[in-house]
C-alpha positions as CSV (number, residue, x, y, z in Angstrom):
1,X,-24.1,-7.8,14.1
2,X,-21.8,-9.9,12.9
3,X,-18.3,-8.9,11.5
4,X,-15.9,-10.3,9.8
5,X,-12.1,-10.0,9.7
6,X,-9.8,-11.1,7.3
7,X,-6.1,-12.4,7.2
8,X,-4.7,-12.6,3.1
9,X,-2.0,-13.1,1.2
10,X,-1.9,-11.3,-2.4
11,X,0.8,-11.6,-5.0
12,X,2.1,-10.6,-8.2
13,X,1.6,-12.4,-11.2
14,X,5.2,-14.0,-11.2
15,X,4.4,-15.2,-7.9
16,X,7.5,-13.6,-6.6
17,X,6.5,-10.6,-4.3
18,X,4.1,-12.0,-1.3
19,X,2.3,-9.5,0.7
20,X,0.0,-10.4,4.0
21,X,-2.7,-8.2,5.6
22,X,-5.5,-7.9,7.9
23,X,-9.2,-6.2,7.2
24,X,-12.5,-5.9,7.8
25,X,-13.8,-5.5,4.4
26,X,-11.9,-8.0,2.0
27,X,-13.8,-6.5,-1.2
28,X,-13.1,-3.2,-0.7
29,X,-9.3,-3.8,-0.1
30,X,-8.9,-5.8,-2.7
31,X,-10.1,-3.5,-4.9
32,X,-7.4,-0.6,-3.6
33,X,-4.9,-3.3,-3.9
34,X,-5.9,-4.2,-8.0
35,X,-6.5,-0.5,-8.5
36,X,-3.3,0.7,-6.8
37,X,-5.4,3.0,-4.2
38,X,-4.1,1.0,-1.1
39,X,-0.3,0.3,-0.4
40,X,2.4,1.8,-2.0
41,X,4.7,-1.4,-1.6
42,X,1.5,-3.8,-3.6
43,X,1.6,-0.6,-6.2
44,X,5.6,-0.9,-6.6
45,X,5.4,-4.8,-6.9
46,X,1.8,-5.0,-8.9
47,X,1.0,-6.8,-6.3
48,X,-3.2,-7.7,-6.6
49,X,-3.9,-11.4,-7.0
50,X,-5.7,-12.8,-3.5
51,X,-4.3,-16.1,-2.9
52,X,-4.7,-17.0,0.3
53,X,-7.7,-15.8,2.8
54,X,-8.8,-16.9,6.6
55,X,-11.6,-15.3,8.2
56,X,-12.0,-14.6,12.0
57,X,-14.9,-13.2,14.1
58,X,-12.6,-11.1,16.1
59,X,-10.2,-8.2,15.0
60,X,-7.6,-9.4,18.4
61,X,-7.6,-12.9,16.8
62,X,-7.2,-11.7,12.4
63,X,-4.2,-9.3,13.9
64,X,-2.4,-11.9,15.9
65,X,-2.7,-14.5,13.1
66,X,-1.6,-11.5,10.5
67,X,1.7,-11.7,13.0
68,X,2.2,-15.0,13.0
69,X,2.2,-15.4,9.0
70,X,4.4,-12.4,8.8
71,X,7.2,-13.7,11.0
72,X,7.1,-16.9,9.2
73,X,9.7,-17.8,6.1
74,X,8.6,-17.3,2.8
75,X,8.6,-21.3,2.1
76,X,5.9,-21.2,5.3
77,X,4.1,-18.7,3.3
78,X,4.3,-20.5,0.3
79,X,2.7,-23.8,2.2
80,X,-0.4,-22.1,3.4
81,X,-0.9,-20.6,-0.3
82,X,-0.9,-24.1,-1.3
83,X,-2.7,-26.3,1.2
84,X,-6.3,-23.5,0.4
85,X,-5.3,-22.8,-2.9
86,X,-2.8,-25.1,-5.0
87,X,-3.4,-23.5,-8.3
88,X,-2.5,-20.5,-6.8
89,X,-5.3,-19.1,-9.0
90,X,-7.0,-15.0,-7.9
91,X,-9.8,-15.9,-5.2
92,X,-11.6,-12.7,-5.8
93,X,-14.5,-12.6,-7.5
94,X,-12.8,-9.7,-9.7
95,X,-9.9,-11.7,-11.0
């Protein structure tokens, strides 16, 4: 079997909270983060819009990158969103 692991950025609808994770299943956690279920910092901030995903094969590899972005500046941040995503627009299939 093949699995999937997933690095993502969500935000709020201002665009001025950003939150990165890691996961192996991207639907379900992005339904606790929309339906307030998951984190209790995305719940505080309303944060639930998926703007920015990368998939890896292994969990080693979606927890290092999940680092990297984290201990980057919020500008950094902001550059990924835009390079996949420049509308910043909700890329799950909820939105």
């Amino acid at each position: 079997m093949n699995r999937r692991y997933y690095v993502y950025i969500l935000t709020n609808i201002n665009h001025t909270v950003l939150y990165t994770g890691v996961t192996g299943n991207i639907e379900k956690r992005v339904y606790e983060h929309k339906n307030k279920i998951a984190s209790s910092f995305t719940s505080k901030y309303n944060v639930s819009k998926l703007v920015y995903l990368e998939t890896y094969n292994r969990p080693q590899e979606a927890i290092g990158r999940e680092k990297q972005i984290k201990a980057g500046s919020r500008r950094k941040k902001i550059e990924l969103i835009i390079t996949l995503n420049p509308s910043w627009k909700d890329l799950s299939s909820g939105n």
